[in-house]
MIMARKOL-814887 format. One record per residue (C-alpha): residue in three letters; residue number from 1; x negated, z negated, y. Coordinates in steps of 0.25 Angstrom, whole numbers, always signed. Layout:
N
     r     k      c1      c3      c2
   ALA   NUM       X       Z       Y
...
***
This chain:
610
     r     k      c1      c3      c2
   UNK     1     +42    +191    +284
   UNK     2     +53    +185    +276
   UNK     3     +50    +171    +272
   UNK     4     +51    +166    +259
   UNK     5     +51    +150    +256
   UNK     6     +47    +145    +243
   UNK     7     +52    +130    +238
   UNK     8     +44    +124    +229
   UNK     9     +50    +112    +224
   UNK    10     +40    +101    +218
   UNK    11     +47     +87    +212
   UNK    12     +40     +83    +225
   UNK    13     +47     +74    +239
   UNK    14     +34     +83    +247
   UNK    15     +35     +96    +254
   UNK    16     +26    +105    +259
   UNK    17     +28    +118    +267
   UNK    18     +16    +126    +267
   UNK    19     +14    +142    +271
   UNK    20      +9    +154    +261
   UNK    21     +10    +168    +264
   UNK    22     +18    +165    +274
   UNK    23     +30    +159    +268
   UNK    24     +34    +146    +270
   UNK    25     +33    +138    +257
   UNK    26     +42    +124    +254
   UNK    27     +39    +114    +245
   UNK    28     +52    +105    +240
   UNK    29     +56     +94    +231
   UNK    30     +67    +100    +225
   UNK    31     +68    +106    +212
   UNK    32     +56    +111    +204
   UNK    33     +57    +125    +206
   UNK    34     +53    +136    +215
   UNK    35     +64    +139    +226
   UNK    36     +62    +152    +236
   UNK    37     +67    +153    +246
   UNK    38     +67    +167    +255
   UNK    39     +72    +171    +269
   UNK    40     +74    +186    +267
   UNK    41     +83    +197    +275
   UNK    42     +99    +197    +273
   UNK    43    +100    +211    +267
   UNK    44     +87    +206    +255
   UNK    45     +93    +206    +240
   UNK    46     +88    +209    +225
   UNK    47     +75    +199    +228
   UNK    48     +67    +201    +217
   UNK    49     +57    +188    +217
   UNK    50     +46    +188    +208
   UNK    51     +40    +177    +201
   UNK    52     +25    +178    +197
   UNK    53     +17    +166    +189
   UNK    54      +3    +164    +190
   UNK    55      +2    +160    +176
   UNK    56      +4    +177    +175
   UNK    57      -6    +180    +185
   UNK    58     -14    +180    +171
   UNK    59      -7    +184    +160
   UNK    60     -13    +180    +148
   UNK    61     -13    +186    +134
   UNK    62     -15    +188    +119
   UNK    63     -30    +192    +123
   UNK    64     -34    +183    +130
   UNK    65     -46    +175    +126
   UNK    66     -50    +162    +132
   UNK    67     -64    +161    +138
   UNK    68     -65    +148    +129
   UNK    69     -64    +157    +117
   UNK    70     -78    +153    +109
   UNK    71     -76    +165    +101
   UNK    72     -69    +175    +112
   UNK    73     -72    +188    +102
   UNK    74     -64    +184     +90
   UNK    75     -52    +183     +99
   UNK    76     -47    +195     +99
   UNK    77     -45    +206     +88
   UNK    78     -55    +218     +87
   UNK    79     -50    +229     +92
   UNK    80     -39    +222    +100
   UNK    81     -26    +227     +98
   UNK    82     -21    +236    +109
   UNK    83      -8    +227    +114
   UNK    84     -10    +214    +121
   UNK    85      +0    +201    +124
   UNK    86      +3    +195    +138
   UNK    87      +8    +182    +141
   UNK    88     +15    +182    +153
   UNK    89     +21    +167    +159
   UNK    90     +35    +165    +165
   UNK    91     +34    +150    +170
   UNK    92     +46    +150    +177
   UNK    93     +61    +148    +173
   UNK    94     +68    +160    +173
   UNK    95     +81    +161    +182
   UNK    96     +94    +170    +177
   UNK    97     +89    +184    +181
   UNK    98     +74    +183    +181
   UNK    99     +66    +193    +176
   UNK   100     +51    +197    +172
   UNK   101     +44    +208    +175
   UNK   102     +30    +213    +169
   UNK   103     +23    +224    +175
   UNK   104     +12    +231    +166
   UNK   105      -1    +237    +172
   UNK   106      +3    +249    +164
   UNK   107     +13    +253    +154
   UNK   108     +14    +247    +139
   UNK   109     +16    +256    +127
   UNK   110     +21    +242    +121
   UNK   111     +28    +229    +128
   UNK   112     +34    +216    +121
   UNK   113     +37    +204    +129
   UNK   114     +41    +193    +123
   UNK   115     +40    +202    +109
   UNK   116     +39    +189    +100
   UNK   117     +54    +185    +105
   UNK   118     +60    +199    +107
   UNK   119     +57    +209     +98
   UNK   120     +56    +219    +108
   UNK   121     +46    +229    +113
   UNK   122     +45    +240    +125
   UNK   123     +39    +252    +125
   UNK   124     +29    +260    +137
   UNK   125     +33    +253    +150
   UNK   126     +26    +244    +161
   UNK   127     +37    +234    +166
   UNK   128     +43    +224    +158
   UNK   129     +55    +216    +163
   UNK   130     +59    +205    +156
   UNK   131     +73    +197    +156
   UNK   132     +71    +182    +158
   UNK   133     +75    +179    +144
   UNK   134     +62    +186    +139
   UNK   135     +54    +178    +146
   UNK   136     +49    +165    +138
   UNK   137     +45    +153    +147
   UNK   138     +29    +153    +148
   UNK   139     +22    +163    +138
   UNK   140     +27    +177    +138
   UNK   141     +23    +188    +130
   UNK   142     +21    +204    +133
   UNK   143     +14    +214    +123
   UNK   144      +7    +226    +127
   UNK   145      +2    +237    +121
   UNK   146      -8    +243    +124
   UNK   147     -17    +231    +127
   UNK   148     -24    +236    +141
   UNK   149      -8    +233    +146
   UNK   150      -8    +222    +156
   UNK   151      +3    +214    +164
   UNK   152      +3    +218    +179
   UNK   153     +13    +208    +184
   UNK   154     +25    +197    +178
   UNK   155     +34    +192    +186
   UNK   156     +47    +184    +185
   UNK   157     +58    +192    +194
   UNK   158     +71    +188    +200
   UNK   159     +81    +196    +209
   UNK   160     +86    +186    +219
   UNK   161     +97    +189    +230
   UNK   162     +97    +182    +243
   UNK   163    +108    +178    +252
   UNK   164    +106    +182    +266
   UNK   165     +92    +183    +266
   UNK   166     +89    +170    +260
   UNK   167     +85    +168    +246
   UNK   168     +82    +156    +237
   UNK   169     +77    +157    +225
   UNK   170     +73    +146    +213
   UNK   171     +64    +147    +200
   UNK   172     +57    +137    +193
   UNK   173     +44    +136    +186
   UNK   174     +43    +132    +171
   UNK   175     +30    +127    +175
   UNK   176     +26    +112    +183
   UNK   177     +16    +123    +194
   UNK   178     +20    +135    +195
   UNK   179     +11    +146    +201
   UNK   180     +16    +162    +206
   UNK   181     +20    +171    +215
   UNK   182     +35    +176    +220
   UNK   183     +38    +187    +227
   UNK   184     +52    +193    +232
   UNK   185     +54    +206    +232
   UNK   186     +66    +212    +241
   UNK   187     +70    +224    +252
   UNK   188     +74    +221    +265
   UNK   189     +78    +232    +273
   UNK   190     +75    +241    +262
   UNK   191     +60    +235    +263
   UNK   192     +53    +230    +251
   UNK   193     +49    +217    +254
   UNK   194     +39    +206    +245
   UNK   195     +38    +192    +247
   UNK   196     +27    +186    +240
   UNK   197     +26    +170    +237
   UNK   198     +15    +161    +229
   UNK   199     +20    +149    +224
   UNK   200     +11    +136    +219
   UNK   201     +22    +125    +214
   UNK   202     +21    +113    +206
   UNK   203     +30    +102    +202
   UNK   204     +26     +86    +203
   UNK   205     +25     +83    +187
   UNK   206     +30     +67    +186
   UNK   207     +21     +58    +175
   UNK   208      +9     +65    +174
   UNK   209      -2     +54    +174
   UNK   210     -15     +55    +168
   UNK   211     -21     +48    +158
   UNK   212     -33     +39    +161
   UNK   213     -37     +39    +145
   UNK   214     -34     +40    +134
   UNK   215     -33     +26    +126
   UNK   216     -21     +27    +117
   UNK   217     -11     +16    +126
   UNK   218      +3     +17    +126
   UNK   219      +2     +22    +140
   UNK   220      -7     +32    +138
   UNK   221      -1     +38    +125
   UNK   222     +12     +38    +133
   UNK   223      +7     +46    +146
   UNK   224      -1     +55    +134
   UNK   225     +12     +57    +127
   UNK   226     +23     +59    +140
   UNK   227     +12     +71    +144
   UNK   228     +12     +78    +130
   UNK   229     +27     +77    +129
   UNK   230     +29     +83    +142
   UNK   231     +19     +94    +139
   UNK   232     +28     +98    +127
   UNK   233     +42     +97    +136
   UNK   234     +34    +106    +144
   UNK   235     +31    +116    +133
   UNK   236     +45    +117    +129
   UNK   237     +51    +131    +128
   UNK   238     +64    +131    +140
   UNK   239     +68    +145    +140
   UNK   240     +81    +145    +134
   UNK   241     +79    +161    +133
   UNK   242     +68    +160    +124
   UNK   243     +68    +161    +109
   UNK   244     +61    +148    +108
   UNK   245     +68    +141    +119
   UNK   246     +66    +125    +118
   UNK   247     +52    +127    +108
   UNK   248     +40    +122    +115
   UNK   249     +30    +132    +120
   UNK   250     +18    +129    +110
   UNK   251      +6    +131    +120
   UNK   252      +4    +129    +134
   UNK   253      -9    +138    +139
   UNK   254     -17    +133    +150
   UNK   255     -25    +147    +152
   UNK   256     -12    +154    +155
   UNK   257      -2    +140    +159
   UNK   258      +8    +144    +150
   UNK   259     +17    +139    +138
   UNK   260     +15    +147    +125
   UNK   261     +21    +150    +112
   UNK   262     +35    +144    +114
   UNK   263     +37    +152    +100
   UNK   264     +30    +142     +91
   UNK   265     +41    +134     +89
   UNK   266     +35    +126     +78
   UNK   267     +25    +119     +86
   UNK   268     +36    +114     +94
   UNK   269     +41    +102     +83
   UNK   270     +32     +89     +86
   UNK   271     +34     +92     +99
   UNK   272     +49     +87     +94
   UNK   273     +46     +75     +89
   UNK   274     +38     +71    +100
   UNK   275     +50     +74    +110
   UNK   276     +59     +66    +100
   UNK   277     +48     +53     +99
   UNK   278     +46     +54    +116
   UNK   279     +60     +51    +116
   UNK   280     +57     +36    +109
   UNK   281     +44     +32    +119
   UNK   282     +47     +25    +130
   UNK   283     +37     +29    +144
   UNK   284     +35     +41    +142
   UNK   285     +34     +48    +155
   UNK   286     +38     +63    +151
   UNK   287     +47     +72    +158
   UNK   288     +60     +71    +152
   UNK   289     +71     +61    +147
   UNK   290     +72     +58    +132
   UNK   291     +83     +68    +132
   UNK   292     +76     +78    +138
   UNK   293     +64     +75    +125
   UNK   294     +74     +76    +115
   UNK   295     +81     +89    +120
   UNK   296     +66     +95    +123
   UNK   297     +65     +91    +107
   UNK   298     +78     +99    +103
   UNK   299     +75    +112    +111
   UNK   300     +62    +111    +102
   UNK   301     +70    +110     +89
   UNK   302     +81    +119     +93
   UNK   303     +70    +131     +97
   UNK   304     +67    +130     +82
   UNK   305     +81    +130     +78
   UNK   306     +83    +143     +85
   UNK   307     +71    +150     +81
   UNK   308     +74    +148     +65
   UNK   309     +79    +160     +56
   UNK   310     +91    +158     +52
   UNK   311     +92    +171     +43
   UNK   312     +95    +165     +29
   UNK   313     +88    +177     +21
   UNK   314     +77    +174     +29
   UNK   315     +64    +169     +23
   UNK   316     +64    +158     +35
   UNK   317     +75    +155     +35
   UNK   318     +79    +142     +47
   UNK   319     +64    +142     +49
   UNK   320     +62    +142     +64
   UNK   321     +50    +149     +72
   UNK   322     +37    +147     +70
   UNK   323     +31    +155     +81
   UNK   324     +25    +168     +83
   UNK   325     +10    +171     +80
   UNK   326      +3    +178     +91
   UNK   327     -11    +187     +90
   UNK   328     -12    +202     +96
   UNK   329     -14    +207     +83
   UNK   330      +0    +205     +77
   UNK   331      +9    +217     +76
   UNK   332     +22    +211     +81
   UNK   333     +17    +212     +96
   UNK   334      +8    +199     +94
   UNK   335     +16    +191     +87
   UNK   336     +20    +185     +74
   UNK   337     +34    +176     +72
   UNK   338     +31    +167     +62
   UNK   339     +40    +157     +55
   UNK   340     +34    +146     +46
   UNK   341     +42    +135     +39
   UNK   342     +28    +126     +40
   UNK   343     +31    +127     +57
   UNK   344     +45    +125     +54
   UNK   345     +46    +114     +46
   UNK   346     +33    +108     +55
   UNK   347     +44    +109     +66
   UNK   348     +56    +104     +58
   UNK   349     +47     +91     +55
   UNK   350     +44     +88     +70
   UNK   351     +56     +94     +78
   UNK   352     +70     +97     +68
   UNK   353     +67     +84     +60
   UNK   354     +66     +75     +71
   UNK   355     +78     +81     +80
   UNK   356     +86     +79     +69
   UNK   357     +81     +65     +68
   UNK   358     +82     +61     +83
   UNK   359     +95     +69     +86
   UNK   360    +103     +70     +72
   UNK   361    +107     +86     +75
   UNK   362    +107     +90     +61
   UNK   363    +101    +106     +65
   UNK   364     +89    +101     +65
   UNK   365     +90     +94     +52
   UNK   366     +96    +106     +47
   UNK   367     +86    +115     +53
   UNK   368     +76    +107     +46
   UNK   369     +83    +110     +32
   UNK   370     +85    +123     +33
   UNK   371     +69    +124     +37
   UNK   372     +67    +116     +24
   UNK   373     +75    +125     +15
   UNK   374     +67    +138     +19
   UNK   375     +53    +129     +18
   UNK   376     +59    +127      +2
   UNK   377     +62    +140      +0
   UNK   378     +47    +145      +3
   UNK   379     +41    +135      -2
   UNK   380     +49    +140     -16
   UNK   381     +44    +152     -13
   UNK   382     +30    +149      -9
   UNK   383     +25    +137     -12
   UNK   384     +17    +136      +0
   UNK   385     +24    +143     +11
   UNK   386     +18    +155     +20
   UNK   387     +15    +150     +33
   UNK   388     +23    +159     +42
   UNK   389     +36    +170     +40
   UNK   390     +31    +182     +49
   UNK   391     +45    +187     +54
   UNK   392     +42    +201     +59
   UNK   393     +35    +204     +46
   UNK   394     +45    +196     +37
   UNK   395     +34    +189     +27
   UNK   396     +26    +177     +27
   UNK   397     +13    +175     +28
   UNK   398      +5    +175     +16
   UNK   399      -2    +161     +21
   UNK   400      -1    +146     +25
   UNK   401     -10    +137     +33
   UNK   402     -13    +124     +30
   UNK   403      -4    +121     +46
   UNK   404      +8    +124     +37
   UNK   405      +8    +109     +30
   UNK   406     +15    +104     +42
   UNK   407     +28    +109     +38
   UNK   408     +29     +97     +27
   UNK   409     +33     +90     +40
   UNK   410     +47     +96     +41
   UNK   411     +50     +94     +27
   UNK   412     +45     +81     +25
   UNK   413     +54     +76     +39
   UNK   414     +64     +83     +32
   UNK   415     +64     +75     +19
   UNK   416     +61     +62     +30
   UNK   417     +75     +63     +35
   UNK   418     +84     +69     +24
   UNK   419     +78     +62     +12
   UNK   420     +81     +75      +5
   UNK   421     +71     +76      -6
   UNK   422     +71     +91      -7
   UNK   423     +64     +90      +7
   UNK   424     +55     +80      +0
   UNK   425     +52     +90     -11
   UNK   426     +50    +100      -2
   UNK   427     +40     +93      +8
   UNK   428     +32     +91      -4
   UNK   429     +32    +105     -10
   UNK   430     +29    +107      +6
   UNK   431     +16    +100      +6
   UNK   432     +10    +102      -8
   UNK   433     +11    +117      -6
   UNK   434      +2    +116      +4
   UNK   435      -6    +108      -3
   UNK   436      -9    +116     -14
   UNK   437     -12    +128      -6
   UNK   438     -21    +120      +6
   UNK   439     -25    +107      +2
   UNK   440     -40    +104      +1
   UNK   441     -49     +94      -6
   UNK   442     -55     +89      +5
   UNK   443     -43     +86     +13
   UNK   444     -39     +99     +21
   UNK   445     -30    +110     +18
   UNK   446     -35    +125     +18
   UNK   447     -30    +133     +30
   UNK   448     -21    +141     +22
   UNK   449     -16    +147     +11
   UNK   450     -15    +162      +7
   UNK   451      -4    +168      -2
   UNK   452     -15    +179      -7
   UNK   453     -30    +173      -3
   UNK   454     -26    +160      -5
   UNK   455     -34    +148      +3
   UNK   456     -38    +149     +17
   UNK   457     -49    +137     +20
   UNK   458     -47    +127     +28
   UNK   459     -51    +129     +42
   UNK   460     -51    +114     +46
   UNK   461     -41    +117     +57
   UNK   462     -37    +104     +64
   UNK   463     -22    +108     +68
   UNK   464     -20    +115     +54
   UNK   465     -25    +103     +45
   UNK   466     -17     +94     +55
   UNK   467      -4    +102     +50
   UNK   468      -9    +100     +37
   UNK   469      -8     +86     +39
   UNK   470      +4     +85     +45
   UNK   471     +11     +90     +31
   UNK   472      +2     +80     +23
   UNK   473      +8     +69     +32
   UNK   474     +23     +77     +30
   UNK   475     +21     +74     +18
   UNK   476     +18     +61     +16
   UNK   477     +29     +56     +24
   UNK   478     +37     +64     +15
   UNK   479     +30     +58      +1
   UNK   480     +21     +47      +4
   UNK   481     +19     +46     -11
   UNK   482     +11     +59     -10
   UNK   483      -3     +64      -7
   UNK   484      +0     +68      +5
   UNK   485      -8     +56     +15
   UNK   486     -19     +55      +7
   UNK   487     -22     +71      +8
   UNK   488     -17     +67     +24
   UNK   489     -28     +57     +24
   UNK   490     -39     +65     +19
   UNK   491     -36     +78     +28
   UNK   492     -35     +67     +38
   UNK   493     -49     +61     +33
   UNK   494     -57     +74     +35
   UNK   495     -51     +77     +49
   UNK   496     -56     +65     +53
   UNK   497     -71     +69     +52
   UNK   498     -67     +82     +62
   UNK   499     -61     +73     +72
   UNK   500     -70     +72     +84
   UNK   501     -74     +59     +91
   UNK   502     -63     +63    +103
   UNK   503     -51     +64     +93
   UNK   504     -52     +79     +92
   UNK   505     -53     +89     +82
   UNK   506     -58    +103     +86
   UNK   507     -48    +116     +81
   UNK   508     -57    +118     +67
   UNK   509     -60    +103     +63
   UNK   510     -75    +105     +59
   UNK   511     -78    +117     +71
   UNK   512     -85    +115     +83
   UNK   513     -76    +113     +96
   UNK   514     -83    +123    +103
   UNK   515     -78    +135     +92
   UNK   516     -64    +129     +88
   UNK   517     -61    +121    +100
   UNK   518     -52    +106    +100
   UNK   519     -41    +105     +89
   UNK   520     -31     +99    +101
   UNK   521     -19    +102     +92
   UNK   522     -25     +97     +81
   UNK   523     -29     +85     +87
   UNK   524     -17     +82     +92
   UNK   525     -11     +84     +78
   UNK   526     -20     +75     +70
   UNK   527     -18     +65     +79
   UNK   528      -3     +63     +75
   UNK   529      -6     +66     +62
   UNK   530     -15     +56     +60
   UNK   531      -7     +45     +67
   UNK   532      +3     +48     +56
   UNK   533      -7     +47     +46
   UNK   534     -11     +33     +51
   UNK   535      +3     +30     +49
   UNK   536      +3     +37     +34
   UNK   537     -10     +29     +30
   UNK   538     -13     +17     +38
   UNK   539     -28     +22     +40
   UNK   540     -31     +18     +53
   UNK   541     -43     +31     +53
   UNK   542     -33     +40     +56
   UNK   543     -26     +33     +68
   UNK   544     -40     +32     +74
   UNK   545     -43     +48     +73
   UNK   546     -29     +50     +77
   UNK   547     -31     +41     +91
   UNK   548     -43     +47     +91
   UNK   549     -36     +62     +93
   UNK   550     -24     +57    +101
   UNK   551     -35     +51    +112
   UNK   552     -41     +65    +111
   UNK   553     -29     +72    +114
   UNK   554     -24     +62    +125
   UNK   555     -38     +65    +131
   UNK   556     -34     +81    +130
   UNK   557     -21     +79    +137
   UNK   558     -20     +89    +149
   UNK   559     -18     +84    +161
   UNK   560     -23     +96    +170
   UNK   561     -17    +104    +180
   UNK   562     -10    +114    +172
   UNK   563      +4    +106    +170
   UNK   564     +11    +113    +160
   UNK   565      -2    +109    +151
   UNK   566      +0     +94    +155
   UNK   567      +0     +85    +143
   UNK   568      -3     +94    +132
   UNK   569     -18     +95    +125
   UNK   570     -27    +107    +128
   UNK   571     -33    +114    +117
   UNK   572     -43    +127    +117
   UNK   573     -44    +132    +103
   UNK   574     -46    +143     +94
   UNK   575     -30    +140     +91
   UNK   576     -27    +135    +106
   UNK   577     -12    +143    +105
   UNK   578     -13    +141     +88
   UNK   579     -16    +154     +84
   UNK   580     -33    +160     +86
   UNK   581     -24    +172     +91
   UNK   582     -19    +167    +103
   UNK   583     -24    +161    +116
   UNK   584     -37    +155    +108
   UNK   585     -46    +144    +115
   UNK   586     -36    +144    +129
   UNK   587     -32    +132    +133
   UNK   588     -18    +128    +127
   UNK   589     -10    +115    +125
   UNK   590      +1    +114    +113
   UNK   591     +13    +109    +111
   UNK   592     +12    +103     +97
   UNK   593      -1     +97    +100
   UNK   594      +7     +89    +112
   UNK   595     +16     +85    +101
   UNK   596      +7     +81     +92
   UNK   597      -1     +72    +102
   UNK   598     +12     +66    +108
   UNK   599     +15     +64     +93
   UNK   600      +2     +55     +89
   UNK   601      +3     +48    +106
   UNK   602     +15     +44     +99
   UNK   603     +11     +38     +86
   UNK   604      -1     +32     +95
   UNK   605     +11     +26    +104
   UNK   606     +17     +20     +92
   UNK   607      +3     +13     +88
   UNK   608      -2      +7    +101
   UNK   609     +11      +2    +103
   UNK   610     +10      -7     +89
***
C-alpha cells in the first residue's frame, strides 16, 4: 500500500507522530494549514483529492425544527410545500481550481444553488458541479423540488498532479478545528485505486483567558470586550468571489457550526464603530493591529457600497442591501431581496459616517448623501416610509414596523457632521413620521403601521422597541429642544418593570421565558442605549439597569468548546436567526448583538475609568 502523510501544522513548537489506518500522520509547527503529503507510483497523474467536512455529515435545512421548539407544530406551514432548502458548509479556503460537487439520492425536477446571488436554475438532474466562485464561505444554499430530495454526498474537489510519484498538496481551514475526510482518487497501472484519510486538527488560539466574574473592572470589561471584537473579525465575510465580500456574516449557528446570512448587510454597521473605537483603547488583547481593525472596518463599508443600486430611475436609488428574507413559502426559491432605506440609513449612522470621520474618504460621506437624498424623496411621497422595496416584485410593502425608527440615526449623524440644515429638517420629518403613525400613550410604540388596515399593536418586543429608542435618542442629539428624551425616558420607564433581577429581558417583555425565550439581542441593545440615556439625562436609574444588563451579558459570553462561537452571546428564541421562519429556538450568536455589547463595555470603560 501507497503511503500517504498528512501535515498538520498547529501554531505549536510540539510534535507528535502517531498511526491511523495505517498512514503515518505528522504534526508540525509550521503554517496553519493542512499540507499532504503522498508517496505514489511514477506513472500516477489527474489525482483527484477530495475534501469532505463533518459539519456536512448533517446537512441542515429550512425544516428543520429545533427539539427546544415549545411550540414545534406552528413551525412549519400546513400542507408543507413540496420543495425544500439545504445548507451545505464549505469551511475551507478555496485554492485556484477547486470544485464542489453534490450528488442527489435521486434526480430533481428543480435545483438552485446559491439561487439568492445567481439567478439561476437547473432542470431534472442528479449532480451539481459547482465553480469555486459560487461557493459562499460557510452557509451554502440548494433548492429542490420535489421535497422527499436529499443530498447523498458534498465534497470540495481538486485535480492535483504529482512529480515522480510524490505529491504535496496544501488547504486551509476557514475554521480554528477543522474536522473530515480526504480521500485521493487516481489509476496506477490502469487500476483504480482510493486512499482514504480522517483528519482531526486545531490550531493553538493566543489570548483566550476566562473570566473569573463578572464585576464591572476595567480588566474585565477589557478581556469582555477583546473576545467580542474577535468574535466579530471572525464573522467577517473574506471571500473576495462573494457578492457580499467584506460584510459580516450575521449568525453563527451552534447546531450546525456554521456562519450564516452574510447578506444581511445592514447588521453589519455597529459592528463598524466598534472596529473604529477599539483602535483608541489601549490593552486590548485581540488578534489584529489597529490597521488590521480599521481595514476589517472599511471591507464592511465598502460591502454596502458595492451592494447599492445605482440605477437612477430606480425607486432606491444609492440604497444599499438590506438582506434577503428567507421562509419555504416565498415564490422566489425561499427568498425575498429586500431594500429598506431604515437599514440603510441604520448602516449609514454606525459604519459610512464614522469611516468618513476616522478616514476623511469623501465616498463614504457621499455615500451617505446620496442615501439621504432617496430617504427625502420617500418621505415626500410617503409620509412614513414603507418598510422594505421587494426587488423581484418591484413594489414596496404596504407596512412599517416600529424597528424602522432606527433609521433617524443616519440622518441625524449626517446633520452632526455637515451642519446642513436640510439633514436637520429631514431627521426631524424622519422621526415625527413615525410618531404619528406608532407612538403610544403609555410610552411604547405599536408594531406597525398599515397603509390599508392601519395600526398593528404593540407586541412589547424587546429588540424592536430597543430600535424604536435608538431613533428617539437620534433624534435628541439632532434637536435637543424637542420631545424626543422625555418620550426616551418614558419608553425607558416602562421597560424597566420587564427587566428581570439578572439584567435580562425575555423576547416578548411581559411573556414567560419558557414560551419566548431570553431577548440576548435586546439585552445587549438596551444596555448601550441606556448608557446613552444616562448620558442624555443625568438619571442615575438608568445606568444601573443598564449595568445591570451588561453584567448579564458578560455572564452569557460563550466560552465553550466550539471556537468559532467564542466571545459572542448565545440566544434561543423564537427569532434566534431574526425571522420566526428561519432556524427558530436553535442556538445562534449575532453579530450586531456583539457590537452592541462591545459598544455599552465601552461606555462602561469610560465611566469606571472616571
Amino acid at each position: 500500500m501507497r503511503s500517504l502523510f498528512i501535515s498538520l501544522f498547529l501554531l505549536s513548537s510540539e510534535i507528535v507522530f502517531a498511526q491511523a489506518n495505517q498512514h503515518e500522520i505528522s504534526w508540525g509547527q509550521d503554517g496553519t494549514g493542512i499540507t499532504i503529503h503522498a508517496n505514489l507510483g511514477a506513472s500516477v497523474q489527474d489525482v483527484k483529492i477530495h475534501i469532505r467536512s463533518d459539519r456536512n455529515t448533517r446537512i441542515t435545512k429550512i425544516t428543520d425544527i429545533s427539539t427546544e421548539h415549545p411550540e414545534p407544530q406552528t413551525v412549519l406551514p400546513n400542507p408543507i410545500p413540496n420543495k425544500q432548502i439545504w445548507y451545505p458548509v464549505v469551511d475551507i479556503i478555496r485554492n485556484p481550481g477547486m470544485k464542489g460537487h453534490i450528488m442527489l439520492d435521486s434526480i430533481a425536477t428543480v435545483s438552485a444553488w446559491n439561487q439568492h446571488f445567481f439567478k439561476k436554475s437547473e432542470q431534472n438532474i442528479k449532480k451539481i458541479n459547482l465553480e469555486a466562485d459560487r461557493l459562499e464561505d460557510w452557509e451554502n444554499s440548494l433548492y429542490i423540488e420535489p421535497r422527499a430530495r436529499r443530498i447523498k454526498d458534498f465534497y470540495i474537489q481538486q485535480i492535483v498532479q504529482p512529480i515522480n510519484g510524490a505529491l504535496t498538496y496544501h488547504f486551509t481551514p476557514l475554521s480554528e478545528d477543522w474536522k473530515g475526510t480526504i480521500t485521493l482518487h487516481y489509476k496506477e497501472n490502469g487500476i483504480s485505486k482510493t486512499i482514504n484519510h480522517k483528519i482531526n486538527w486545531s490550531k493553538n488560539t493566543i489570548g483566550r483567558s476566562e473570566l473569573t466574574n463578572s464585576a464591572l473592572t476595567q480588566k474585565n470589561l477589557k478581556i469582555a470586550l477583546s473576545k467580542s471584537i474577535d468574535y466579530i473579525l471572525r464573522s467577517q465575510n473574506n471571500n473576495t468571489s462573494s457578492l457580499t465580500y467584506g460584510g459580516l456574516n450575521l449568525f453563527y449557528d451552534l447546531d450546525a457550526q456554521t456562519y450564516r446570512s452574510n447578506h444581511w448587510i445592514w447588521g453589519s454597521g455597529p459592528a463598524v464603530k466598534v472596529l473604529l473605537n477599539a483602535r483608541k483603547i489601549s490593552e486590548l488583547t485581540i488578534s489584529t493591529s489597529a490597521a488590521g481593525l480599521l481595514s476589517a472596518a472599511e471591507k464592511i463599508g465598502q460591502s454596502a457600497i458595492n451592494t447599492r443600486i445605482m440605477d437612477v430611475t430606480h425607486p432606491m436609488f444609492g440604497v444599499p442591501l438590506s438582506r434577503w428574507r428567507r421562509d419555504i413559502i416565498l415564490p422566489d426559491f425561499g427568498y425575498q431581496q429586500c431594500y429598506s432605506t431604515s437599514d440603510a440609513n441604520f448602516f449609514s449612522g454606525w459604519a459610512w459616517i464614522p469611516l468618513y470621520t476616522e478616514t476623511g474618504n469623501k465616498k463614504y460621506l457621499d455615500a451617505a448623501k446620496l442615501l439621504a437624498e432617496t430617504t427625502d424623496r420617500l418621505m415626500t411621497q410617503y409620509g412614513l416610509i414603507p418598510q422594505d422595496y421587494y426587488v423581484d416584485e418591484q413594489k414596496f410593502s404596504e407596512h412599517t414596523i416600529d424597528e424602522s425608527g432606527f433609521g433617524a440615526e443616519g440622518i441625524a449623524n449626517l446633520y452632526a457632521i455637515t451642519k446642513d440644515p436640510k439633514y436637520f429638517n429631514m431627521a426631524e420629518q424622519y422621526i415625527q413620521e413615525h410618531l404619528k403613525k406608532l407612538s403610544r400613550p403609555d410610552g411604547l410604540w405599536e408594531r406597525g403601521w398599515h397603509q390599508k388596515t392601519g395600526v398593528q399593536p404593540t407586541i412589547k418586543m424587546t429588540r424592536g422597541l430597543g430600535w424604536a429608542m435608538e431613533g428617539l435618542l437620534a433624534a435628541h442629539r439632532n434637536n435637543p429642544k424637542g420631545p424626543y428624551l422625555n418620550l426616551a425616558k418614558k419608553m425607558a420607564d416602562r421597560m424597566q418593570a420587564w427587566q428581570k433581577p439578572d439584567g435580562h429581558w425575555n423576547f416578548i417583555t411581559d411573556e414567560p421565558v419558557e414560551k419566548v425565550g431570553i431577548s440576548e439581542k435586546g439585552t445587549a441593545l438596551w444596555s448601550y442605549l441606556l448608557y446613552q440615556l444616562y448620558a442624555a439625562s443625568g438619571e442615575k436609574k438608568y445606568v444601573v439597569m443598564a449595568r445591570k444588563s451588561l453584567t448579564w451579558c458578560m455572564k452569557n459570553q460563550y466560552q465553550g468548546p466550539d471556537r468559532q462561537a467564542y466571545g459572542g452571546i448565545i440566544g434561543k428564541t423564537i427569532h434566534s436567526a431574526v425571522g420566526a421562519a428561519f432556524r427558530p429556538w436553535f442556538p445562534i450568536t449575532c453579530a450586531y448583538t456583539s457590537a452592541f455589547f462591545s459598544l455599552a463595555l465601552m461606555e462602561e470603560l469610560k465611566l469606571t475609568k472616571q
